[in-house]
N, C-alpha and C positions, 0 to 999 in steps of 0.2 A: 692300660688296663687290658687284658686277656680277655679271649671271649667268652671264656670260663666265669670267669669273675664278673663280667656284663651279666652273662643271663643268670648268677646266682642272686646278685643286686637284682634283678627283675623280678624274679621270681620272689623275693624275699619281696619286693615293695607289692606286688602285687595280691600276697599273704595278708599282709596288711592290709591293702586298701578291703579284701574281703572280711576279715574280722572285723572290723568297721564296718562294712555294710550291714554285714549280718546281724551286730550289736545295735546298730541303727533301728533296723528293721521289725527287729523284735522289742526292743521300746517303742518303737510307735504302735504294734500293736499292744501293748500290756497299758499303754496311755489311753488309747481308744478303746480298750476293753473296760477298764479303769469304771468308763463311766456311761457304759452300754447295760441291759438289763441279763440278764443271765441265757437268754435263750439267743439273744442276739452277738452274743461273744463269736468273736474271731479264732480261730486255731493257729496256735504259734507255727502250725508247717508251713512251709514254703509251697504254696500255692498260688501259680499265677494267676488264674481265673479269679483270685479272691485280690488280688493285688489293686484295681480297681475301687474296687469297694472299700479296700483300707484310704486310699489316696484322699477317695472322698469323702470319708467321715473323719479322716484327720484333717483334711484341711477347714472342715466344717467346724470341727470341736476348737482346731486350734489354726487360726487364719494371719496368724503373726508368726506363727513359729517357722524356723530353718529346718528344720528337721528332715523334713521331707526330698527336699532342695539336697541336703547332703549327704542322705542316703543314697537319692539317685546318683549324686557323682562319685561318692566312691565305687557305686556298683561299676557306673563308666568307667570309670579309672581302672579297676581292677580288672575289667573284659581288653580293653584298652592296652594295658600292661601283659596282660597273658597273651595276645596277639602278639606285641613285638617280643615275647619269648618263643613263640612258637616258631617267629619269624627268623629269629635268632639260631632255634636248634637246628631247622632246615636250611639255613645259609651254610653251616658251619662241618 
């Protein structure tokens, strides 16, 4: 395999692992919104300082669920993955 072809495969799985995050991310808030009062809803943006407060009202609403657990690792994975491309285009 080329190293062409390495960091296309990277790139591509790490696409992935983000569209999965982001799909993740934004059902858990539309779930925690679901069943919060109107002034207390979440904004679907991407906002770190609110990431927190989603954590803990979804683990509160829903304290079985995965969810959460596998949003954080695609997020991992996908920082993860963009590293060894990045790591990839400056070797090469």
């Amino acid at each position: 395999m080329s190293i062409l072809n390495a960091q296309g495969l990277i790139l591509s799985l790490a696409a992935a692992f983000f569209l999965t995050a982001f799909t993740l991310y934004h059902l858990m808030i539309f779930r925690v919104n679901r069943l919060l009062s109107p002034g207390e809803k979440l904004p679907h943006s991407l906002d770190f300082t609110k990431g927190n407060r989603l954590a803990r009202q979804y683990r509160a609403l829903y304290p079985r669920s995965n969810l959460y657990h596998l949003t954080i690792i695609s997020a991992a994975s996908m920082f993860a993955l963009a590293v060894a491309f990045v790591c990839l285009r400056l070797l090469s």
